[in-house]
Structure formats: structure tokens, C-alpha cells
N, CA and C of each residue as an Amber inpcrd file, in Angstrom:
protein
   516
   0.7960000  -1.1830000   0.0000000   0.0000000   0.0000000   0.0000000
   0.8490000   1.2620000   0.0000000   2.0640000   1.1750000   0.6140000
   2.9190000   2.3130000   0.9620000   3.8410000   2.6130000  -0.7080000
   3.8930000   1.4160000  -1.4420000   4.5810000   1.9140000  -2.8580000
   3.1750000   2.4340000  -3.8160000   1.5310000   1.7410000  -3.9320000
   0.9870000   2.2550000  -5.0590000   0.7160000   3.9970000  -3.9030000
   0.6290000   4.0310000  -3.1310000   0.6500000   5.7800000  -2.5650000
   1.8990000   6.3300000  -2.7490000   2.8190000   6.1400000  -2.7150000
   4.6160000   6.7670000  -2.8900000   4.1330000   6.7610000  -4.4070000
   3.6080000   6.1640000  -5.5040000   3.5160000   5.8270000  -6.9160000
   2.1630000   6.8490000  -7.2440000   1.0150000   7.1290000  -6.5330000
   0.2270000   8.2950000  -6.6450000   1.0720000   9.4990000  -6.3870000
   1.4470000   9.7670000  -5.3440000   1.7120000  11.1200000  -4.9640000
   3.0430000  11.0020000  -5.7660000   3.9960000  10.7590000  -6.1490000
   4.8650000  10.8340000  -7.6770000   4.0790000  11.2500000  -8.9130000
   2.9130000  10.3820000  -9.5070000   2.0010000  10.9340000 -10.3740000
   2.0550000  12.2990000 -10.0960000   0.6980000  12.4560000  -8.8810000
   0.4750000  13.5390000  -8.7030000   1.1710000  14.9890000  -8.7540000
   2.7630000  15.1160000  -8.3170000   3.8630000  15.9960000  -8.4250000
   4.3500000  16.1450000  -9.7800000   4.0390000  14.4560000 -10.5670000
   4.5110000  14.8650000 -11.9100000   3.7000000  15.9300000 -12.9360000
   2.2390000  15.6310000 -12.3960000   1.4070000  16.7510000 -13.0340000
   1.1270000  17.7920000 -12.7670000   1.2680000  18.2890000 -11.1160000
   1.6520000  19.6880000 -10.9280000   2.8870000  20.1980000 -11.7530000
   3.9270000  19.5930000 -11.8990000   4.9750000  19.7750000 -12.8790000
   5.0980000  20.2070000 -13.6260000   4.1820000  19.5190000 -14.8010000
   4.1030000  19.9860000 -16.0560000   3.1600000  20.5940000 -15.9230000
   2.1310000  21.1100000 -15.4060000   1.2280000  22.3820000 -15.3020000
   1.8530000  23.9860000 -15.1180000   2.7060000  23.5290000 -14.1970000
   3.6550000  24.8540000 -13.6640000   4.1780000  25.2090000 -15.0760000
   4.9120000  23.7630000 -15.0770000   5.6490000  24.1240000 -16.3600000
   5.6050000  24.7750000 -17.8690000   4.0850000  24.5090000 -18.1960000
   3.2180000  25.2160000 -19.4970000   2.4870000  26.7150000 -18.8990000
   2.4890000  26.7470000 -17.5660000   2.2500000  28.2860000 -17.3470000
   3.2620000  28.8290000 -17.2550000   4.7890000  28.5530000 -17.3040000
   5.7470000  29.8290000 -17.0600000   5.9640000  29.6280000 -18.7350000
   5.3660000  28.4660000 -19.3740000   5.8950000  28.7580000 -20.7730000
   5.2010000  29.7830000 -21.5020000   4.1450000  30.0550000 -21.1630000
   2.8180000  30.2130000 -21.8210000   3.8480000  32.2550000 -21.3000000
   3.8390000  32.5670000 -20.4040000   4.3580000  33.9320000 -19.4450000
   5.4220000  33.9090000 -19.6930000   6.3810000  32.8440000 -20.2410000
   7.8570000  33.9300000 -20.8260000   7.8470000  33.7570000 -22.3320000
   6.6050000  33.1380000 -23.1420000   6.4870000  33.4910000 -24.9000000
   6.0310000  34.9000000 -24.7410000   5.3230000  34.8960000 -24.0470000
   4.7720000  36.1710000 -24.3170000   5.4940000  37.7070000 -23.4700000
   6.2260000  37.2140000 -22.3380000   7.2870000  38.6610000 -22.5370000
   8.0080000  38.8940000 -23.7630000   9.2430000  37.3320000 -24.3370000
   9.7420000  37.7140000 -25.2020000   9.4940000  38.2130000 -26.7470000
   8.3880000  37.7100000 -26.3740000   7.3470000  38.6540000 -27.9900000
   7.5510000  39.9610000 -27.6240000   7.5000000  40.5170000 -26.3350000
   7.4180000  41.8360000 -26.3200000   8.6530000  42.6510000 -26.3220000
   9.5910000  41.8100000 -25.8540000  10.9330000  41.7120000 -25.7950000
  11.8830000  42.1180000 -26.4570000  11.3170000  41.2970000 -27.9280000
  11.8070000  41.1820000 -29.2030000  11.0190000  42.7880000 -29.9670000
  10.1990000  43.1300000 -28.9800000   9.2080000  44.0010000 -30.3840000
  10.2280000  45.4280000 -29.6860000  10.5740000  45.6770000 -28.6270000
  11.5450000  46.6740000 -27.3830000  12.3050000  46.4610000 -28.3960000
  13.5040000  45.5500000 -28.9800000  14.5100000  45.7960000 -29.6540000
  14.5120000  45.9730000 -30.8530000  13.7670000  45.4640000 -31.6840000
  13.1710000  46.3020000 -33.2150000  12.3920000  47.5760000 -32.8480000
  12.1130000  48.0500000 -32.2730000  11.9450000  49.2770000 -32.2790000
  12.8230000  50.2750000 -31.6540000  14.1400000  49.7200000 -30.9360000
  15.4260000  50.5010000 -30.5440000  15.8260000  50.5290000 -31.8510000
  16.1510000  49.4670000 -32.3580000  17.2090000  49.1700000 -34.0550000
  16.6650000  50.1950000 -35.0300000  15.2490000  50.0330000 -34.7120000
  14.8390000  50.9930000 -36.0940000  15.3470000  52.1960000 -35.8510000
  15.1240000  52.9310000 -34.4930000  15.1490000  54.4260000 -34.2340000
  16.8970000  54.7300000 -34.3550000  17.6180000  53.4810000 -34.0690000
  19.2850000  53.8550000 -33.9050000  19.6470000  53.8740000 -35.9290000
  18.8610000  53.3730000 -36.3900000  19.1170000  53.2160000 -38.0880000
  18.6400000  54.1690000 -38.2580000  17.5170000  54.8980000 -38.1510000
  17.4070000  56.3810000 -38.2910000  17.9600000  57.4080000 -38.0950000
  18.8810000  57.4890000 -37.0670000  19.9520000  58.2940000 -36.1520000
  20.9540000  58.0260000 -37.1040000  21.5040000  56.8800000 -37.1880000
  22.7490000  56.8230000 -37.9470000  22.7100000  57.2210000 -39.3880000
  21.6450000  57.4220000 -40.2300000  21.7340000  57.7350000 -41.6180000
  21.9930000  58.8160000 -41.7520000  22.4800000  59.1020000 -42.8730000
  22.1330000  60.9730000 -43.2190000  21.3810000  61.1540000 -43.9290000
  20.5600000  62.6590000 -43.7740000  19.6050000  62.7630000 -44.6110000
  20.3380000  62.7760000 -46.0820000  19.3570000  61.9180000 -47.2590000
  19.8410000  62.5240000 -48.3430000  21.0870000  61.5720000 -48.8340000
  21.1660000  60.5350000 -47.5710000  22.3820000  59.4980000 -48.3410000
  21.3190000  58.3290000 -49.0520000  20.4910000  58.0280000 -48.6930000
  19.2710000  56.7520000 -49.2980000  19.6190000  56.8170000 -50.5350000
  19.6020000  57.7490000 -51.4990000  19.6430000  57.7870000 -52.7590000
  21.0320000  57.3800000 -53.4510000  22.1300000  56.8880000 -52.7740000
  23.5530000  57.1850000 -52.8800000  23.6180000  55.5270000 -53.1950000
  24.4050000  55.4780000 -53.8800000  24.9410000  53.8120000 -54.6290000
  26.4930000  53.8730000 -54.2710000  26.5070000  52.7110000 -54.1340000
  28.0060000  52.1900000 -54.0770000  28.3530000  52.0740000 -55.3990000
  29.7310000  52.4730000 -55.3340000  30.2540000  52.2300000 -56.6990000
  31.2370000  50.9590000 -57.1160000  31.7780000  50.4910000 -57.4420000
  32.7940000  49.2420000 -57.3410000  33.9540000  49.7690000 -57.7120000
  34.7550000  49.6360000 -57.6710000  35.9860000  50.1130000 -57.7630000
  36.4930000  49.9310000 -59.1330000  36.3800000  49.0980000 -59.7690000
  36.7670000  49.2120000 -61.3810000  36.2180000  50.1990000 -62.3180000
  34.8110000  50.8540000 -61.5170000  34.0440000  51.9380000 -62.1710000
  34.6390000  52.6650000 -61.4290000  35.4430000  53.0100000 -61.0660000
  36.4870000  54.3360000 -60.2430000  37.2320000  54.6190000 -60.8570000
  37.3000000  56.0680000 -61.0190000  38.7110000  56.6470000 -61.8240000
  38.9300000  57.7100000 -60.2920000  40.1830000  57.6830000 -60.4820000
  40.3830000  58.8620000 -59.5730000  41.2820000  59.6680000 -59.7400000
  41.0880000  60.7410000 -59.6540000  41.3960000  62.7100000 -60.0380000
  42.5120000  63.1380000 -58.8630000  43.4670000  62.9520000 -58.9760000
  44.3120000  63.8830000 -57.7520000  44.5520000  65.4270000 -58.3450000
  44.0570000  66.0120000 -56.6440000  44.3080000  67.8840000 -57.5350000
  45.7630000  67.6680000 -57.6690000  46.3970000  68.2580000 -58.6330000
  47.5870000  68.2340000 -58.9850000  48.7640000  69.2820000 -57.5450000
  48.3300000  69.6920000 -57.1690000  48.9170000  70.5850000 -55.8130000
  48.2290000  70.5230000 -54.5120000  49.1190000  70.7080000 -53.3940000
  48.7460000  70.4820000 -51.6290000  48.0710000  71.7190000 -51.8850000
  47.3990000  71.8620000 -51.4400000  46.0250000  73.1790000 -50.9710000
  46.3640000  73.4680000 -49.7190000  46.6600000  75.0250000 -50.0860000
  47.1310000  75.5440000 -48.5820000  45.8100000  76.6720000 -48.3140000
  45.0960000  76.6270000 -47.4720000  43.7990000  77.0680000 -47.4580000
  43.4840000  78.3330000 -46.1350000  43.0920000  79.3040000 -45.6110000
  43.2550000  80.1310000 -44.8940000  41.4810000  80.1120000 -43.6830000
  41.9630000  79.6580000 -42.6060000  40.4970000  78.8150000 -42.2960000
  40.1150000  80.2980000 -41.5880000  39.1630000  80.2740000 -41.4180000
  38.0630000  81.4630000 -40.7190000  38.8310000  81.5810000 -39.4130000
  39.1210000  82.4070000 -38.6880000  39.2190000  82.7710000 -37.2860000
  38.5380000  83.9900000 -36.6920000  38.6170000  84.2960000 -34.9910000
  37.8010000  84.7440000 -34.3020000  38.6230000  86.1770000 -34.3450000
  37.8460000  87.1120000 -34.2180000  38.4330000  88.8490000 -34.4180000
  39.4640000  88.5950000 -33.3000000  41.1350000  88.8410000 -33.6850000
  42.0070000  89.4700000 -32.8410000  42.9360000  88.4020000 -32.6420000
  42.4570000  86.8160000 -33.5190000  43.2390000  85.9050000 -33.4120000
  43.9700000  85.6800000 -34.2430000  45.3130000  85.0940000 -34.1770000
  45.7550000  84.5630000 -35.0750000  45.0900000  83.2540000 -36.0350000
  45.7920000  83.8880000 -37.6380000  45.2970000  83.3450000 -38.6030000
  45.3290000  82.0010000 -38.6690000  44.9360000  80.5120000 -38.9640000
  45.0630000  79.8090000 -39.0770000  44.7920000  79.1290000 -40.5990000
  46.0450000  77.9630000 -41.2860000  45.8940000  77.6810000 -42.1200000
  45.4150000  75.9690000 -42.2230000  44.6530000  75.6440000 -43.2080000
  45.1080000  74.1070000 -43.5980000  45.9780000  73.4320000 -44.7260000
  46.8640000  72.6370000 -44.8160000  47.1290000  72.5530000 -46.0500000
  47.0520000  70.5500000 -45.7640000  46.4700000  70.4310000 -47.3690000
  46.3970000  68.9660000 -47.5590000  45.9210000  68.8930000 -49.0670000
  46.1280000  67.0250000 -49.5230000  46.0850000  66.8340000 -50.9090000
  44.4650000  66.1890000 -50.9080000  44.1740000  66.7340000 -52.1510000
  42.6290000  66.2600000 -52.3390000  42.6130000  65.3450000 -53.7170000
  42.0210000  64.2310000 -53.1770000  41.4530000  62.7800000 -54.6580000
  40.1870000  62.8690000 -54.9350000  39.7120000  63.1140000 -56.0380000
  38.2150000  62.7430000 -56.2490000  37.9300000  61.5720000 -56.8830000
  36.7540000  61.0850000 -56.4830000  36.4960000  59.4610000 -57.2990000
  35.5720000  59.6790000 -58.0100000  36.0940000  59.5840000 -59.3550000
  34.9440000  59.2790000 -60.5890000  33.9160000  58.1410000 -61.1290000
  32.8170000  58.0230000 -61.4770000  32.3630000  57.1700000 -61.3310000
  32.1160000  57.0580000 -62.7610000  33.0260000  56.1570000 -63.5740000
  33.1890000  55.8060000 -64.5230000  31.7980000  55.6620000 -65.1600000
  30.6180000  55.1530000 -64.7320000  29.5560000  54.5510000 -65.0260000
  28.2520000  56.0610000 -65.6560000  29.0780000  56.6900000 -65.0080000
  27.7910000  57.9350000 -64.8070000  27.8500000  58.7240000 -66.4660000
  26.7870000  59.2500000 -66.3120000  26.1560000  59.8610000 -67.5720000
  27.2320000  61.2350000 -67.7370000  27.5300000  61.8580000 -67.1980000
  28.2780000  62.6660000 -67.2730000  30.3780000  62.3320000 -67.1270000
  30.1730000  61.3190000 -66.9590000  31.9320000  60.9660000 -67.4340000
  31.9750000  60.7590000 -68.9910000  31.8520000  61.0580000 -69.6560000
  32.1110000  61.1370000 -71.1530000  32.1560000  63.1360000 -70.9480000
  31.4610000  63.2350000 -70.5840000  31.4560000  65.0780000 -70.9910000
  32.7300000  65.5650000 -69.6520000  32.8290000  65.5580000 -68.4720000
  33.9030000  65.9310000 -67.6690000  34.7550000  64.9180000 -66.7990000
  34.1790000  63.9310000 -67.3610000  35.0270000  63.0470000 -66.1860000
  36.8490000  62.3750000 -66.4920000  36.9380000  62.3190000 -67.4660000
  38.6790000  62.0130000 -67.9180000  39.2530000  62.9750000 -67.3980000
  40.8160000  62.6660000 -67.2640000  41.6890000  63.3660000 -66.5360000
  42.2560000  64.5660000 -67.1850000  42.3490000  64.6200000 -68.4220000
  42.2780000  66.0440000 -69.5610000  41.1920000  66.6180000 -69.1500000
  40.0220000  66.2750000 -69.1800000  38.6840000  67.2850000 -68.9470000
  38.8040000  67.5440000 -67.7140000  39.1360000  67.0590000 -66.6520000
  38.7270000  67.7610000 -65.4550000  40.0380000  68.9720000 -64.5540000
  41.6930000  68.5520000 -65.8010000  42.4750000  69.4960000 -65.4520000
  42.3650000  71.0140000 -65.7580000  41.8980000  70.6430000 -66.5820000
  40.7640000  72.3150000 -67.0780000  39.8450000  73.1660000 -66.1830000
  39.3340000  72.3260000 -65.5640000  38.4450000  72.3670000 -64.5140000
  38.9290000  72.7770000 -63.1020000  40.1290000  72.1670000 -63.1660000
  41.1460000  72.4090000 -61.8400000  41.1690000  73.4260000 -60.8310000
  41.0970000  74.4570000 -61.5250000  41.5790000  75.8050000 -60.5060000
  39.5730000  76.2200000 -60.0200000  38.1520000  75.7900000 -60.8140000
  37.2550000  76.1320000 -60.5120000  37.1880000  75.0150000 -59.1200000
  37.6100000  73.6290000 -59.2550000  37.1380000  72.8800000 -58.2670000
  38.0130000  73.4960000 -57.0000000  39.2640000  73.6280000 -57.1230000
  40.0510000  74.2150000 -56.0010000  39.4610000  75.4520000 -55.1270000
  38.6520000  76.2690000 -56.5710000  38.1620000  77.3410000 -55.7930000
  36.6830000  77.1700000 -54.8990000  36.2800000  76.4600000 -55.3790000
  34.5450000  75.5050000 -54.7600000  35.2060000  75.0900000 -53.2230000
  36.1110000  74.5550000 -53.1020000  37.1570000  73.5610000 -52.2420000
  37.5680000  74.7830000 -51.0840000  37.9920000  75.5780000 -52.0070000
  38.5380000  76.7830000 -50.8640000  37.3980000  77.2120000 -50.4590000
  36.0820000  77.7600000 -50.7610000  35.2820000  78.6720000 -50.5730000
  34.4340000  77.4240000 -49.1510000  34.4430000  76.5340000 -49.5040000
  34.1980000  75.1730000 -48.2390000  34.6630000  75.2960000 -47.6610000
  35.9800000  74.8190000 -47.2840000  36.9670000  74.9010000 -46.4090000
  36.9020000  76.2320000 -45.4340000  37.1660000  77.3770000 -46.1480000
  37.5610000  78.5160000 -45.4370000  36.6740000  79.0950000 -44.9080000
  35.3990000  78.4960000 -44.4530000  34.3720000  79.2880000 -44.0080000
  34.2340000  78.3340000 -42.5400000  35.3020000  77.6360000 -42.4490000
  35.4790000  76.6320000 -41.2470000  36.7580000  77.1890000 -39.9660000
  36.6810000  76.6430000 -39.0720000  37.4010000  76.8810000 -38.1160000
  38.4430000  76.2000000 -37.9810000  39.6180000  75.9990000 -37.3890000
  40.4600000  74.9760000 -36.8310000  40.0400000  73.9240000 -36.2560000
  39.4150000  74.2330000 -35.4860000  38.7200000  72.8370000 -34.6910000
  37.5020000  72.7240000 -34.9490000  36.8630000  72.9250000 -36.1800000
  35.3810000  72.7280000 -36.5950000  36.1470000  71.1480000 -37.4900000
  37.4390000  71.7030000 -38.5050000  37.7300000  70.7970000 -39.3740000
  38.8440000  69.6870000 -38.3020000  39.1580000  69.7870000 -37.1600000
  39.7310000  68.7430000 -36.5050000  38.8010000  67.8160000 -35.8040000
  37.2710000  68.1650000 -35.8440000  36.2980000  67.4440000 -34.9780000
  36.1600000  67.0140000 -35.6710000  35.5120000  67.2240000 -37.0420000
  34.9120000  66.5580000 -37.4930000  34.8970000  66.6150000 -39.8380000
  36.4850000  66.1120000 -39.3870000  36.8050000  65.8270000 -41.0470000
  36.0510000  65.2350000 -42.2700000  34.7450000  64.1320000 -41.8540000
  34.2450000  63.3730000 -42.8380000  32.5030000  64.6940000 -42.7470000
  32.3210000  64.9200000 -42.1900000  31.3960000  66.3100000 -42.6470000
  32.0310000  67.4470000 -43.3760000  33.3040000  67.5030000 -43.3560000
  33.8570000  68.9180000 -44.0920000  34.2120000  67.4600000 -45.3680000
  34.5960000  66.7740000 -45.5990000  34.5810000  65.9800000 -47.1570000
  33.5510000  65.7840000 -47.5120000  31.9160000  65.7370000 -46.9720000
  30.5850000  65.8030000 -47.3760000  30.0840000  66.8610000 -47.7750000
  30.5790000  68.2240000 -47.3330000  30.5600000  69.4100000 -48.0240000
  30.8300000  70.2540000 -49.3220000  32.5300000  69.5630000 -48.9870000
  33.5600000  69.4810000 -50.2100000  32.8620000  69.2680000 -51.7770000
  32.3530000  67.4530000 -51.2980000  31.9160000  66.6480000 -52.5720000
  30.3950000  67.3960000 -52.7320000  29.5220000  67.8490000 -52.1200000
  28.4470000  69.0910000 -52.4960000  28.7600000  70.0490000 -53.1160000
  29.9300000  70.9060000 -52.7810000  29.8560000  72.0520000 -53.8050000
  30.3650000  71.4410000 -54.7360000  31.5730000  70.7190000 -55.0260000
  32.1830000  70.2530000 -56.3590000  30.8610000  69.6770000 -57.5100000
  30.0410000  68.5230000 -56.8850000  28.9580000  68.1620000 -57.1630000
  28.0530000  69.1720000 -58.0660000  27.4110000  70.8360000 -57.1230000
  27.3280000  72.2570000 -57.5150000  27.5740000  72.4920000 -58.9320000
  28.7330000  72.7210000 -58.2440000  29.7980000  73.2990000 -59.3480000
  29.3910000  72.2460000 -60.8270000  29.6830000  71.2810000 -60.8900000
  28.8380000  70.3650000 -62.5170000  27.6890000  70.1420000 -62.3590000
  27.2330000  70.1360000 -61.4340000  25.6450000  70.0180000 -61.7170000
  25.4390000  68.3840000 -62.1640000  26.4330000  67.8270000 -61.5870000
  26.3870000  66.5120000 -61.3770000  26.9810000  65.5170000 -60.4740000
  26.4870000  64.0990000 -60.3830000  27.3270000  63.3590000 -59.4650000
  27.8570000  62.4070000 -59.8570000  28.6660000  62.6190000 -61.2070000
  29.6420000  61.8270000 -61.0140000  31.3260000  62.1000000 -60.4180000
  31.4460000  63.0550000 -59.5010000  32.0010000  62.7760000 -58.8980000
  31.2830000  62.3220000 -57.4390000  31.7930000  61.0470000 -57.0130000
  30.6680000  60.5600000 -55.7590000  31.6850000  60.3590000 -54.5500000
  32.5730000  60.8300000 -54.2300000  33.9340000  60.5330000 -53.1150000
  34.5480000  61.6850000 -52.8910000  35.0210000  62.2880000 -51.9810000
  36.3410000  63.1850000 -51.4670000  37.4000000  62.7520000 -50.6290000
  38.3080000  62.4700000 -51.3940000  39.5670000  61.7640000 -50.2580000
  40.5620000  63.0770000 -49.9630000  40.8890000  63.2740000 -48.4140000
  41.7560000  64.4940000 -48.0390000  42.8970000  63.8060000 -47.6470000
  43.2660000  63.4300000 -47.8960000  45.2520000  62.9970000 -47.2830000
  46.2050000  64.3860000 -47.1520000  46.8350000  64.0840000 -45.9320000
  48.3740000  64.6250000 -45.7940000  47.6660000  65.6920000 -45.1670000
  46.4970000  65.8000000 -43.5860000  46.0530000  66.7970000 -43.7800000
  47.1930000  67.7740000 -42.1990000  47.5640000  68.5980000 -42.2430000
  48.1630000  69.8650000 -41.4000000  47.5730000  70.9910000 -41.1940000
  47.9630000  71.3730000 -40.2890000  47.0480000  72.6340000 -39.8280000
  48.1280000  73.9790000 -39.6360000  48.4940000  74.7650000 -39.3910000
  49.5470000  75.5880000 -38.7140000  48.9480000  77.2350000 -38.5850000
């Protein structure tokens, strides 16, 4: 009598068991549904934050459709300063990347057509640049090359140039 009762009350614990057990299942599907919905809706708002306006429309280019333009001279550039301060300069070399593919590389994009062009892009380049500070362009270098490639952009009234590379950059 003492094993079929030790053999009930075993039953019996086994089915409180699995009862417990399908109610904490039943109460943690349904936090992590909610769980999961908390972190797609962080991801979305941090992918929003991180874009720039106005890049969506922007293609990668591949690199064999790349030509690239070095200005032929270091650009020594005269940056904005505050009344009574000393002047501050930048000097550095600028690459542009052509995008071989684009509708407008037959009309300016070869390296004959755009040395012609030279001293207008330098001046687009300066008129960017020099309306900046010393430490506007030491914070934050890849917004002053997003600028850069806008007016140049301007300036043809097109985008096939789609890159601004600044190397060798100094300040003094």
C-alpha cells in the first residue's frame, strides 16, 4: 500500500509539474514577444539616427568603375578665425572618385577634362573649407569631405564625382 501511494503522490507531483511548467511557458512566450518588439523598435530608431539625410539615394560604386582625379597641388587654405586671433591655415592633398559609369563621365570626367576644370574645383574647395574653423575641421573631417563633394557636385551640376579623399592633412 505504501509503494501504489509513494507511486500516486509521484504521479500527482509529476502533473503539478508539467502544469507549472506550461504556465511559465505560456508567461515567458509572451514577454519575449514583447521583448523582441523593445529591440526592433530601438534598431529601427538607432538606423534612423545613424543615416544621413539625403544618403538613401547614394549607390556604391565598385571600384573598377572608379577613376580617380588627384588635384595636382597640396592646398594651402586660410580657415576662418575669431576677431584678434591669429590666422590659421590648412594645407592637404585632395582625390576625387569618378564614377566611370555615370552619364556625365564622357562630358567631364577624364583626366584632360577635369584638369581644365582644376583651378574652378580648387576654388569651390577653398570657398568650403575657409568658411570653417580649426577645430570645426579637426572634430569633425568626414562632414567637411561631405561638403567638399556638395559644392564640387554644384559646381557640374552633377554626381559623377561621388567621393572626397583628403590625405596629408596639417594645420599651422
Amino acid at each position: 500500500m505504501k509503494k501504489n501511494l509513494m507511486t500516486v503522490l509521484i504521479l500527482a507531483l509529476l502533473i503539478v509539474n508539467i502544469a507549472l511548467t506550461g504556465v511559465m511557458l505560456v508567461s515567458i512566450v509572451g514577454t519575449n514577444k514583447k521583448t523582441a518588439q523593445l529591440v526592433d523598435n530601438i534598431t529601427t530608431a538607432m538606423n534612423l539616427e545613424l543615416t544621413v539625410p539625403g544618403a538613401e539615394g547614394t549607390t556604391s560604386v565598385a571600384l573598377t568603375d572608379t577613376e580617380v582625379y588627384n588635384i595636382s597641388d597640396s592646398m594651402t587654405i586660410p580657415l576662418k578665425s575669431e576677431a584678434g586671433a591669429e590666422q590659421d591655415y590648412i594645407i592637404f592633398d585632395v582625390s576625387l572618385s569618378i564614377n566611370k559609369k555615370s552619364k556625365d563621365y564622357k562630358t567631364y570626367g577624364n583626366s584632360e577634362t577635369l584638369s581644365g576644370y582644376e583651378n574652378l574645383i580648387k576654388d569651390a574647395i577653398t570657398a568650403t573649407v575657409s568658411a570653417h574653423t580649426e577645430d570645426e575641421c579637426r572634430e569633425d573631417m568626414e562632414s567637411l569631405k561631405e561638403e567638399i563633394l556638395k559644392s564640387v557636385q554644384d559646381l557640374f551640376q552633377s554626381d559623377f564625382i561621388y567621393k572626397v579623399a583628403i590625405s596629408g592633412v596639417k594645420f599651422g
